[in-house]
C-alpha positions as CSV (number, residue, x, y, z in Angstrom):
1,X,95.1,100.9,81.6
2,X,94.7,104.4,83.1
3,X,95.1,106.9,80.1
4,X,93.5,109.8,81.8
5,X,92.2,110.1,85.4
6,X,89.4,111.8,83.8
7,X,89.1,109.8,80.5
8,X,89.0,106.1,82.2
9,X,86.6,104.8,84.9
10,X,88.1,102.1,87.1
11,X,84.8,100.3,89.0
12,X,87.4,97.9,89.1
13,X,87.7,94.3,90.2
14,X,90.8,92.7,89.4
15,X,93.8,95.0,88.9
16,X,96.4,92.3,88.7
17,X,95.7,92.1,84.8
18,X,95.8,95.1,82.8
19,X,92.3,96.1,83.0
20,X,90.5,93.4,84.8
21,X,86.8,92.7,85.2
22,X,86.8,96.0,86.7
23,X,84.8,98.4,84.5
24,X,87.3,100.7,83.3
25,X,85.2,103.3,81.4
26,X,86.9,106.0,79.3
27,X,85.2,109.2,81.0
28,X,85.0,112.3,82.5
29,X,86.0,111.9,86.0
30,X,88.4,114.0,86.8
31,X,88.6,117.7,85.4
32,X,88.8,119.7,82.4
33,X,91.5,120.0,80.0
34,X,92.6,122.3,77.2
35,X,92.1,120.5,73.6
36,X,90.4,122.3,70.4
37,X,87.3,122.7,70.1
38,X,84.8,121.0,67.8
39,X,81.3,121.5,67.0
40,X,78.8,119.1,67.6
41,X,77.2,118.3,64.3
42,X,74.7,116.1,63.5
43,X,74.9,112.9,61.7
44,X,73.1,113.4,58.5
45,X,69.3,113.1,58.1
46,X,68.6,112.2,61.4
47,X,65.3,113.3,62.8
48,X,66.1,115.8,65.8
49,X,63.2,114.5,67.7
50,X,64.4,111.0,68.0
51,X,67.7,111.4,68.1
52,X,70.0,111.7,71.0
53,X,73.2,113.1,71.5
54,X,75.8,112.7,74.1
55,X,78.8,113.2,74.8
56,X,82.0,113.1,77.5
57,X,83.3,109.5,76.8
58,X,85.3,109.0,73.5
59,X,88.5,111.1,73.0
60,X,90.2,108.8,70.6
61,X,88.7,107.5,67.4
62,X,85.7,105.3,67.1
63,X,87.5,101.8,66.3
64,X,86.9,99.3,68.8
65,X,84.4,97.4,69.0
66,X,85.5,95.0,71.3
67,X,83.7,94.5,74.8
68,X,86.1,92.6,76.3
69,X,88.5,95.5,76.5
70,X,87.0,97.0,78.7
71,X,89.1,100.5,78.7
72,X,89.2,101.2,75.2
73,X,85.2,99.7,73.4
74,X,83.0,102.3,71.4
75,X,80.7,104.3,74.1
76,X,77.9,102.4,74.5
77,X,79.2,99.4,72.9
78,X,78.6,97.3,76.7
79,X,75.1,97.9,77.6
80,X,73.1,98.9,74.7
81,X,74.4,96.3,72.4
82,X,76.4,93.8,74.8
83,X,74.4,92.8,78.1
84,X,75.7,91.3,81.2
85,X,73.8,88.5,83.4
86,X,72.5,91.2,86.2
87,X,72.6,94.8,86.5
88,X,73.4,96.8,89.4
89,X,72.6,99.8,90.7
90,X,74.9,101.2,93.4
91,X,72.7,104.1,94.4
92,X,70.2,101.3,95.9
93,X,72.8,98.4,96.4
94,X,70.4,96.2,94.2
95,X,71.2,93.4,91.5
96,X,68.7,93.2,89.2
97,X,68.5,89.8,87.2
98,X,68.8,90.7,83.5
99,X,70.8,87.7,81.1
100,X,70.3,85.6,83.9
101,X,66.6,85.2,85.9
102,X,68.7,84.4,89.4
103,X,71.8,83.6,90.7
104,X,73.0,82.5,94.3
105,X,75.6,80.5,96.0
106,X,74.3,77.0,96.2
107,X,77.3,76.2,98.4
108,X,80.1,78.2,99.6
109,X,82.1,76.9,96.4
110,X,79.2,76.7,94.0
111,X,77.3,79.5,92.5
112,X,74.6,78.8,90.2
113,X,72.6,81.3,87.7
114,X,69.9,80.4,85.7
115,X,69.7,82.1,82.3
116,X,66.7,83.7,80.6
117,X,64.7,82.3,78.3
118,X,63.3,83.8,75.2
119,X,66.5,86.0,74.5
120,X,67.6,85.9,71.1
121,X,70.7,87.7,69.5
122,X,70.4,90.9,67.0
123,X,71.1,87.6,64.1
124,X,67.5,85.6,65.2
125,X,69.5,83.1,67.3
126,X,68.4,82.3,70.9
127,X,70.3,83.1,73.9
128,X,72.0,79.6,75.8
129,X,73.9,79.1,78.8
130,X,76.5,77.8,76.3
131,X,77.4,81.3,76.1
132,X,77.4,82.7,79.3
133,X,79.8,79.0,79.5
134,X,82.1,80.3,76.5
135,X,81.9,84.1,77.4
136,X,83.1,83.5,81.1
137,X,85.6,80.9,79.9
138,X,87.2,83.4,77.7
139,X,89.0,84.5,81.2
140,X,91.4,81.4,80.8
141,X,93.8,83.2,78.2
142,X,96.0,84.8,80.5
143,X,95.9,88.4,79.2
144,X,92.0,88.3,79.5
145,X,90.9,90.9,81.6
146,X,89.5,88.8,84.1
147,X,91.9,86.2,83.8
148,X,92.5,86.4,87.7
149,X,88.9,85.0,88.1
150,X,90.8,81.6,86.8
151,X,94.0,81.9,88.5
152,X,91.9,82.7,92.0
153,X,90.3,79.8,92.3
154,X,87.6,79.4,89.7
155,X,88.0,75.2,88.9
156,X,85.1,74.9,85.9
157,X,81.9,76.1,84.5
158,X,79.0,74.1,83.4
159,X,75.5,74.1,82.1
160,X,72.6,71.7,82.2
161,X,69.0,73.0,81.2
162,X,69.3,76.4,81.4
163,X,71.8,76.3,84.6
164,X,75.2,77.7,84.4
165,X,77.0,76.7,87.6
166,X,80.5,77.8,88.7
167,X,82.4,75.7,91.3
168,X,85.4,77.3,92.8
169,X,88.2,75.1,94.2
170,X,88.9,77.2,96.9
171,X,87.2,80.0,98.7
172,X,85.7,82.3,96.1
173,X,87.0,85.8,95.8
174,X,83.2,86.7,96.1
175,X,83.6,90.6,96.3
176,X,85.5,90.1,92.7
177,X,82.6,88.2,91.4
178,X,79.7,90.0,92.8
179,X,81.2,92.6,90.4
180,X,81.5,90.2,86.9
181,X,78.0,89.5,87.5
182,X,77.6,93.2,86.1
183,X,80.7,93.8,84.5
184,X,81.4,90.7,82.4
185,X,79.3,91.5,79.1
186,X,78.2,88.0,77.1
187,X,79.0,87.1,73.9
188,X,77.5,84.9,71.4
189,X,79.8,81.8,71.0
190,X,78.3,81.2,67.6
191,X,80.2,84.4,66.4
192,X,83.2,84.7,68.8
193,X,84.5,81.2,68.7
194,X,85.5,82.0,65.3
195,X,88.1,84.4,67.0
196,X,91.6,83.6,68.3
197,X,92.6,84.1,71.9
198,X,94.3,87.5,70.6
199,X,91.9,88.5,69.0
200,X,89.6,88.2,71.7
201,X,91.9,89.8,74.3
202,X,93.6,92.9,72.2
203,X,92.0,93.0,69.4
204,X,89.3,96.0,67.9
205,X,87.0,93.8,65.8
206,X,85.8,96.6,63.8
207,X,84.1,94.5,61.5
208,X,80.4,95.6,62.5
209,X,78.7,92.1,60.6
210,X,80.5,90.7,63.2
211,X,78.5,92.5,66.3
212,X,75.6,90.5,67.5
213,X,73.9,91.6,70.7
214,X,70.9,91.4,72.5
215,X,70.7,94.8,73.8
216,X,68.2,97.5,72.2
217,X,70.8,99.1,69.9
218,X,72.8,97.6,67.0
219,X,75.5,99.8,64.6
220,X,73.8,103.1,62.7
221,X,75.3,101.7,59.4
222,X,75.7,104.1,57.3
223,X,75.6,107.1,59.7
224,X,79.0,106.7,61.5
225,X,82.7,109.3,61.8
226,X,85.6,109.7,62.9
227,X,83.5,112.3,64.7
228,X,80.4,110.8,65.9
229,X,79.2,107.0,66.3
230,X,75.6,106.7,65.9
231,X,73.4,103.4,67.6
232,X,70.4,102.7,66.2
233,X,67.2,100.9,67.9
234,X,66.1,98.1,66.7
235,X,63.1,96.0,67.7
236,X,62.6,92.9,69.3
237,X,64.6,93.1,72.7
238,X,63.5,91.2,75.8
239,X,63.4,94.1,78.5
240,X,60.8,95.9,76.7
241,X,58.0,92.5,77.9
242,X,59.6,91.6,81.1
243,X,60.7,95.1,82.8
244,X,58.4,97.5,80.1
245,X,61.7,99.0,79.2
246,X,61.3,100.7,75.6
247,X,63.9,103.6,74.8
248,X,61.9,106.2,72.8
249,X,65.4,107.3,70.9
250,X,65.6,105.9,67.8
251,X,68.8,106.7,67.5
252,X,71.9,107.6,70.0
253,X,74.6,109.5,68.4
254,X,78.0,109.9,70.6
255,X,80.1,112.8,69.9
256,X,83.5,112.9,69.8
257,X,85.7,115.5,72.7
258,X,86.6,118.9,71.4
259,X,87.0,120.8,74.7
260,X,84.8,121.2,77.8
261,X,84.1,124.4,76.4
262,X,82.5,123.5,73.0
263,X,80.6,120.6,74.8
264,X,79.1,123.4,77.3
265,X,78.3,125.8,74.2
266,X,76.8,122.9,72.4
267,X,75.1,121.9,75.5
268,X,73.6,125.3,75.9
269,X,72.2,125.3,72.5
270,X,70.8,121.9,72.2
271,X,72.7,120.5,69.7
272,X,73.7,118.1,72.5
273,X,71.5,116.5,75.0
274,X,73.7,114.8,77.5
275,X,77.3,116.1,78.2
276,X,79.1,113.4,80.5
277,X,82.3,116.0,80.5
278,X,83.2,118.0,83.1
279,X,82.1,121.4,82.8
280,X,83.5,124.4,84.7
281,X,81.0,126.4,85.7
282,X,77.9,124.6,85.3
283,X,76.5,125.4,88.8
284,X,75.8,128.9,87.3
285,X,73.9,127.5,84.3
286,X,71.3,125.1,86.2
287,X,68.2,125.8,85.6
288,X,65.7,126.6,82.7
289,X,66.7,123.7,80.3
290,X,69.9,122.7,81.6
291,X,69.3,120.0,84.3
292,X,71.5,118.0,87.0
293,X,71.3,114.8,89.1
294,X,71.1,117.9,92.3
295,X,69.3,120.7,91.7
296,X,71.7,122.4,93.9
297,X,74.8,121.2,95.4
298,X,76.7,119.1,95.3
299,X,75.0,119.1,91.7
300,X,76.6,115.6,91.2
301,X,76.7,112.3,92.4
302,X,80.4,111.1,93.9
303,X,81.7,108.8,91.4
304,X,85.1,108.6,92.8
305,X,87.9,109.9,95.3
306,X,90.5,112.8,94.4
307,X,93.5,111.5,97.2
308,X,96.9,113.5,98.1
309,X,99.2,110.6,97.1
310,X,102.7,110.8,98.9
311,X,105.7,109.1,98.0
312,X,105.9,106.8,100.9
313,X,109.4,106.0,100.1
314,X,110.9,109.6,100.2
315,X,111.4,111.3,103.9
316,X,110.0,113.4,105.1
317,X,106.7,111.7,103.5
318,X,108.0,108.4,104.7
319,X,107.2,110.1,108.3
320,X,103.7,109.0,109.9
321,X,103.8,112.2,111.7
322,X,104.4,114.6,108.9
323,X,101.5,112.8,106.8
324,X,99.4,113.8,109.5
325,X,100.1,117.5,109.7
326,X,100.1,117.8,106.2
327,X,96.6,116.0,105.6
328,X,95.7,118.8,108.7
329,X,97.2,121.5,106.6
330,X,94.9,121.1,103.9
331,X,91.9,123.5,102.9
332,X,89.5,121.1,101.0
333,X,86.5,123.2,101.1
334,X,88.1,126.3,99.4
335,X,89.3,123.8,96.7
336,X,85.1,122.9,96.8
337,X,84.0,126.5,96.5
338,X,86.6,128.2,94.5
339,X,87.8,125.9,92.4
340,X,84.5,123.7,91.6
341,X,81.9,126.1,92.3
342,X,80.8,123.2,94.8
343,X,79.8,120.7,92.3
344,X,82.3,118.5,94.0
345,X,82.1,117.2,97.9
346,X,84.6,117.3,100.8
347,X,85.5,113.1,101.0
348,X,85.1,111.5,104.0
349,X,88.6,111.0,106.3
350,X,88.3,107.4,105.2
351,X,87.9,108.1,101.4
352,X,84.9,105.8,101.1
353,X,82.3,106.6,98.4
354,X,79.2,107.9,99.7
355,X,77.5,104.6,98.5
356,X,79.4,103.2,100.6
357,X,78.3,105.0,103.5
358,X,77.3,101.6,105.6
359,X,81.2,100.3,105.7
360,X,82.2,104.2,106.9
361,X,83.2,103.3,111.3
362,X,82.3,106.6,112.6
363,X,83.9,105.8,115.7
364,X,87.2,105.4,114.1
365,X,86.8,108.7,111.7
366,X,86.0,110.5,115.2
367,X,89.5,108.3,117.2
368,X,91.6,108.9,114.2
369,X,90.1,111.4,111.9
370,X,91.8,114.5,110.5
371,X,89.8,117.7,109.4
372,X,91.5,121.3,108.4
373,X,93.5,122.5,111.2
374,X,96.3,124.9,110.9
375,X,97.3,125.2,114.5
376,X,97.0,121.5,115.1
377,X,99.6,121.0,111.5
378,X,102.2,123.4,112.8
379,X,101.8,121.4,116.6
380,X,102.1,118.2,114.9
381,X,105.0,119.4,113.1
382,X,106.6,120.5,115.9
383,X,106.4,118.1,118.1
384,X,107.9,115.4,115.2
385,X,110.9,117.3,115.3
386,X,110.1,120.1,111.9
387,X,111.0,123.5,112.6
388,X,112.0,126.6,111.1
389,X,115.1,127.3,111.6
390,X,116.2,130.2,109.2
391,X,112.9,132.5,109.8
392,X,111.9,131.7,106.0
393,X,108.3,130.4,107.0
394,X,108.8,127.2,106.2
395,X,110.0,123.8,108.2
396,X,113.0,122.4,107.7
397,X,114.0,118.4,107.0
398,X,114.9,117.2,111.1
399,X,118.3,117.3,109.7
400,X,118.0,120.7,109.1
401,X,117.9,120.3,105.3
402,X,115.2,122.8,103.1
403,X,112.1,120.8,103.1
404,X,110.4,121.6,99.7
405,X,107.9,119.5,98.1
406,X,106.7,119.0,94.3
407,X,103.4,118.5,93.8
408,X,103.0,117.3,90.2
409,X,99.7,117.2,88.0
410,X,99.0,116.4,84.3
411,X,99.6,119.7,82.1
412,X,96.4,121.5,80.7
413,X,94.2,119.7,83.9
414,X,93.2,122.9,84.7
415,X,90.8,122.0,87.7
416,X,93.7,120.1,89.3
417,X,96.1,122.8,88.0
418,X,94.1,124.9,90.4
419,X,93.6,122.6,93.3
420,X,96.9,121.9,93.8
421,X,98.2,125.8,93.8
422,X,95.5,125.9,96.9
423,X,97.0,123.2,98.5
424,X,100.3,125.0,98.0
425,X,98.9,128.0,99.5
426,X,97.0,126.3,102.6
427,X,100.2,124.3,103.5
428,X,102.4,127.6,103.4
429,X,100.0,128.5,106.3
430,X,101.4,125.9,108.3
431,X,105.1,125.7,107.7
432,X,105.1,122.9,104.4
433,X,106.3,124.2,101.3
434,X,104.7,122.7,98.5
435,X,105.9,123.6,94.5
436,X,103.2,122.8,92.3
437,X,104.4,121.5,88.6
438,X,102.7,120.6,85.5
439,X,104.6,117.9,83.6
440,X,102.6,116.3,80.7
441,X,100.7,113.4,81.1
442,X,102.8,110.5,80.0
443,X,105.9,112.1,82.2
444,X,104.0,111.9,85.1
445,X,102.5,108.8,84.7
446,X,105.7,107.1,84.1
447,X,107.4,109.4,87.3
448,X,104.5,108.1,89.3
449,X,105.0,104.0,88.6
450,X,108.4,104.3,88.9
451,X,108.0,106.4,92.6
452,X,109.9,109.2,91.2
453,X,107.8,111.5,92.5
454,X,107.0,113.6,95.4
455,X,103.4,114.2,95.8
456,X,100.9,114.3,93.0
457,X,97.0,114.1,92.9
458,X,95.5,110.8,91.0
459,X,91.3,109.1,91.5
460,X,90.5,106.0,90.9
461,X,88.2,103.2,92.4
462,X,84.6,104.2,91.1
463,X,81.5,103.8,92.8
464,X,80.8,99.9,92.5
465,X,79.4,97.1,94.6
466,X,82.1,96.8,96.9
467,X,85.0,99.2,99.1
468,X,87.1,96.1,98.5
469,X,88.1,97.4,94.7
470,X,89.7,100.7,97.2
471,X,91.5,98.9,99.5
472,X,93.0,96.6,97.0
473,X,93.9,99.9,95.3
474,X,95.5,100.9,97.7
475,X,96.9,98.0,99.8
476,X,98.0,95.6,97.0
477,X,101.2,93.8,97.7
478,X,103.8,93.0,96.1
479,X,105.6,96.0,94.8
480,X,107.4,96.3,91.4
481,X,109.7,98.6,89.7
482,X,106.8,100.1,88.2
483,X,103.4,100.1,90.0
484,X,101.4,100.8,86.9
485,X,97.7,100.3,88.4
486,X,97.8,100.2,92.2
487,X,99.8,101.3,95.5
488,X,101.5,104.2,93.9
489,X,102.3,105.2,97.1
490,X,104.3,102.1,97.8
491,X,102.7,101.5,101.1
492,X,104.5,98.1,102.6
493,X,101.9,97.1,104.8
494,X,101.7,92.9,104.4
495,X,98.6,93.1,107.5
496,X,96.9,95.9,105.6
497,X,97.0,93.6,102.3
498,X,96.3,90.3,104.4
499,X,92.4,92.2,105.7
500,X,92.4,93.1,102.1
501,X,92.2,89.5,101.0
502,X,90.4,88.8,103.5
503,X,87.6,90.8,103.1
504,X,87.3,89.6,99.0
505,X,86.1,86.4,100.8
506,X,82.9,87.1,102.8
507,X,79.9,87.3,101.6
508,X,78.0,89.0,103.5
509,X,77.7,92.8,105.1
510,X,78.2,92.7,108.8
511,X,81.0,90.8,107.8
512,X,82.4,93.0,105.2
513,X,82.1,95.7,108.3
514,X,84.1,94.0,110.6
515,X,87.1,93.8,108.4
516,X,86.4,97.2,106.6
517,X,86.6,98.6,110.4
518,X,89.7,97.2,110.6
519,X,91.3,98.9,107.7
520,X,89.7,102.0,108.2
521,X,91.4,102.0,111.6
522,X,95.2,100.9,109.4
523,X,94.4,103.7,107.3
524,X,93.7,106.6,109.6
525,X,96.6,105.8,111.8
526,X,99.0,105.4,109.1
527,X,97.7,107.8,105.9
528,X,99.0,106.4,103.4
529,X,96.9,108.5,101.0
530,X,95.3,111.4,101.9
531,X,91.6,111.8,100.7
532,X,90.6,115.0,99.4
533,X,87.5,115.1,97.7
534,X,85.0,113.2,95.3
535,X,84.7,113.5,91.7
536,X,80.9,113.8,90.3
537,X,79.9,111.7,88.0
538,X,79.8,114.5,84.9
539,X,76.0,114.6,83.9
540,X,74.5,118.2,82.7
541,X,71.6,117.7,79.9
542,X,69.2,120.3,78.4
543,X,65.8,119.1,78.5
544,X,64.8,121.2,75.1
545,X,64.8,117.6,73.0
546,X,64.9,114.8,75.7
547,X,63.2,115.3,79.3
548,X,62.8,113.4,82.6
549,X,66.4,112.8,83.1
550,X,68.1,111.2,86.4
551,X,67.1,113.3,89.5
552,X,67.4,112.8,93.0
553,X,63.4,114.4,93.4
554,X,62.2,111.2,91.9
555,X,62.6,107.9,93.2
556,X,62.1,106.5,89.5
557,X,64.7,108.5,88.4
558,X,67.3,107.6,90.4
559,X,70.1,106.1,88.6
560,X,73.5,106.8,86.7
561,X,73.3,109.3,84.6
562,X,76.2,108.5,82.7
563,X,76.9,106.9,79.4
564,X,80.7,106.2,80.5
565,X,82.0,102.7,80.0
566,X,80.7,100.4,82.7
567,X,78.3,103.0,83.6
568,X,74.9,101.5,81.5
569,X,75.0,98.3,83.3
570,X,75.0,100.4,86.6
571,X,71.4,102.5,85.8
572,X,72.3,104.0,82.4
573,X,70.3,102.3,80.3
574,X,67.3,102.8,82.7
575,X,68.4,106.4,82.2
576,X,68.5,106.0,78.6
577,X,64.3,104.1,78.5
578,X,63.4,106.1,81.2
579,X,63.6,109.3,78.5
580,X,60.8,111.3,77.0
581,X,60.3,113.7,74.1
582,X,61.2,117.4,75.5
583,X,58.5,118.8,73.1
């Protein structure tokens, strides 16, 4: 599911099947990494000045065309050809009705949305509730991405008029489908019943005669590389009468990753208009044409924690006390300012999103809340029983074994490569000795489902509609051999995971607070992660071509500015109509 922390987007719902609902977008979340660079070119005989280029999602080649899989689909695939039944934007905590006209729980069991009229797919054929019926149903083969949405409850779906209702036999998981209202993209059943359940669930579907949507953009026939994959507008689509939505690109061409340091040169010279990579150094080159959600810092918006993840099952991590002097041992902001150049921000003790600001207790951050403390880390230490007992300037083991931890991130992840040599050095301040080590990827991802591990760095959980998708992250129970999504930490906490469930069945947000108090007070106490600090949401564009891009001095403007998978259902394609010619 997770290739890359920085190459896939989890806004994830259900992590009990591969990929679930949960947006998993390839993406720049995470940090830079060395790779060869490539220059942007562009696709040929396309008019500069309606023509956009982006970049920062696809490192693999441009095969899938798939929306169901929801980790792997061409950028842009989900949101400019695909649509969902509502939109939602997380900076304002607002649905907004887009296959479907409403939607509301008619009972406690029953939701009901009624679907738009006057839709009609890229082929001329209208838009039913047949398939929003056939597209949700879909979740019934049991590698389906959603398929928990059937296992947990969901009993049948059916349409009358232009009603699609959904009664649950139990008590919906309601925080899991609040988020396929937006994540779920529909199909047309016309086309996709023609597909087997494989096909449906794994397989590319490259054939572009096949790709009907009723988004803005269908395939650039014609203009597409293993390179570049170029959209192209077409007319007719719905949003431009009922929201005056009417993207003035004629065409989008997506680039494919060389390096962080080609897309910054090609950024800088205009040969590319959006870069969703991160970008070392970008705080330096604000300004003039190049423009950011911030005009200062933190330059970004938080798209997702960075969280210290111990090996719960190895001593002395497996101590309560140790957690907490380490966590206190930390220097977060010098990661901030020397390793970002402050483009990222300190997290919150609790790790919650900034979007998420409403569930954050204050009064148990301030009860059980850690900050930077080196006096307070050796004290801690101390007092649990870790001293030094051969003058080295480092603790021992309470058994008076050498205490010396690994710390491991991806090889080439030079942002983390740096963070975690600071981490090293803050902790030495205190007494823990930390080794940083750079395996390559696929080693540590294996080392870290299987718990062999000591320490190592890892974000997921993107901003979404709900904390529930980062408490299920990080409570889920039960354990495996390999904990390939979730709980890497292998935190056995079966009243931790019972709030959890608990809290994906309200509905509303003074009860979501109750229970997210509740866990926030769990979590503090216990640390089973340690949160460090949030990932932006990678958005630099130069405003020579394309202007009036996301910004937090315009209320208008204020949405995603991201082309990441999952990310144009959340305020990207408002970004995307919301555009104007630069000259």
């Amino acid at each position: 599911m997770f290739t890359s922390r920085k190459r896939r987007v989890a806004v994830g719902l259900s992590v009990l099947a591969v990929a679930a609902v949960a947006v998993v977008a390839s993406v720049g979340v995470g940090g830079a990494a060395a790779r060869t660079a490539k220059p942007a070119t562009a696709a040929a005989g396309l008019p500069r000045d309606t023509t956009l280029y982006t970049t920062g999602t696809q490192w693999g080649t441009y095969s899938d065309l798939n929306p169901f899989k929801t980790w792997d689909y061409v950028t842009g695939l989900v949101g400019l050809v695909y649509e969902p039944m509502f939109n939602y934007n997380p900076l304002k905590d607002k649905y907004t009705p887009w296959l479907a006209t409403k939607g509301s729980w008619i009972q406690k069991n029953v939701y009901r949305a009624t679907i738009r009229t006057g839709v009609t797919w890229s082929d001329g054929k209208p838009l039913t509730p047949a398939d929003v019926k056939f597209t949700f149903e879909t979740g019934k083969i049991a590698t389906a991405t959603f398929h928990q949405l059937w296992t947990s409850g969901l009993k049948s779906i059916t349409t009358k008029g232009n009603d699609v209702t959904f009664t649950f036999s139990t008590t919906p998981n309601y925080q899991e489908f609040n988020g396929y209202l937006y994540n779920i993209a529909i199909v047309p059943q016309h086309v996709w019943k023609r597909y087997t359940p494989d096909q449906i669930t794994s397989g590319n579907l490259a054939s572009t005669k096949q790709m009907v949507g009723t988004g803005p953009y269908t395939y650039g026939s014609g203009l597409n590389s293993k390179q570049s994959f170029t959209w192209k507008k077409r007319s007719g689509w719905w949003a431009t009468g009922v929201y005056g939505l009417n993207p003035k690109p004629q065409y989008i061409v997506d680039i494919f990753n060389g390096s962080n340091n080609a897309s910054l040169a090609n950024l800088l010279a205009g040969n590319i208009d959006l870069s969703n990579n991160f970008v070392p150094g970008i705080n330096t080159k604000v300004g003039s044409k190049i423009t950011t959600y911030y005009p200062s810092a933190p330059y970004m918006l938080s798209g997702n924690t960075a969280w210290l993840v111990p090996n719960l099952t190895r001593a002395p991590l497996s101590d309560v006390q140790f957690r907490h002097a380490l966590a206190a041992s930390i220097d977060v902001n010098k990661i901030v300012e020397a390793d970002y150049g402050h483009i990222v921000s300190p997290a919150n003790p609790t790790g919650l999103l900034p979007v998420w600001k409403k569930y954050i207790d204050n009064s148990m951050v301030q009860k059980y809340g850690f900050t930077f403390d080196v006096s307070k880390a050796k004290s801690i230490l101390a007092a649990a029983g870790y001293k030094d007992t051969n003058g080295d300037g480092y603790v021992e083991n309470k058994d008076g074994s050498t205490l010396n931890l690994s710390l491991i991130v991806p090889n080439g992840w030079s942002d983390w490569m740096t963070a975690i040599q600071i981490i090293a050095d803050s902790a030495k301040a205190a007494g823990i000795k930390i080794t940083p080590t750079y395996p390559d990827y696929n080693t540590l991802v294996d080392d870290r489902g299987h718990g062999n591990y000591d320490l190592v760095i890892n974000n997921d959980q993107q901003i979404g509609n709900t904390p529930w998708t980062y408490y299920n992250y990080m409570f889920r129970l039960p354990l495996s051999d390999n904990q390939t999504t979730v709980n890497y930490e292998r935190y056995n906490n079966p009243a931790a995971w019972a709030l959890t469930q608990q809290l994906d069945k309200v509905n509303t947000v003074p009860a979501m607070q109750k229970i997210t108090s509740q866990l926030q007070s769990i979590f503090l106490q216990d640390l089973p992660l340690i949160p460090l600090w949030y990932n932006g949401v990678w958005a630099q564009a130069n405003t020579g071509h394309w202007k009036s891009w996301p910004t937090v001095s315009s209320s208008k403007l204020q949405t995603l500015p991201a082309m990441w998978r999952g990310y144009l259902q959340m305020g990207g394609i408002n970004m995307i109509s919301n555009l104007q010619p630069g000259k």
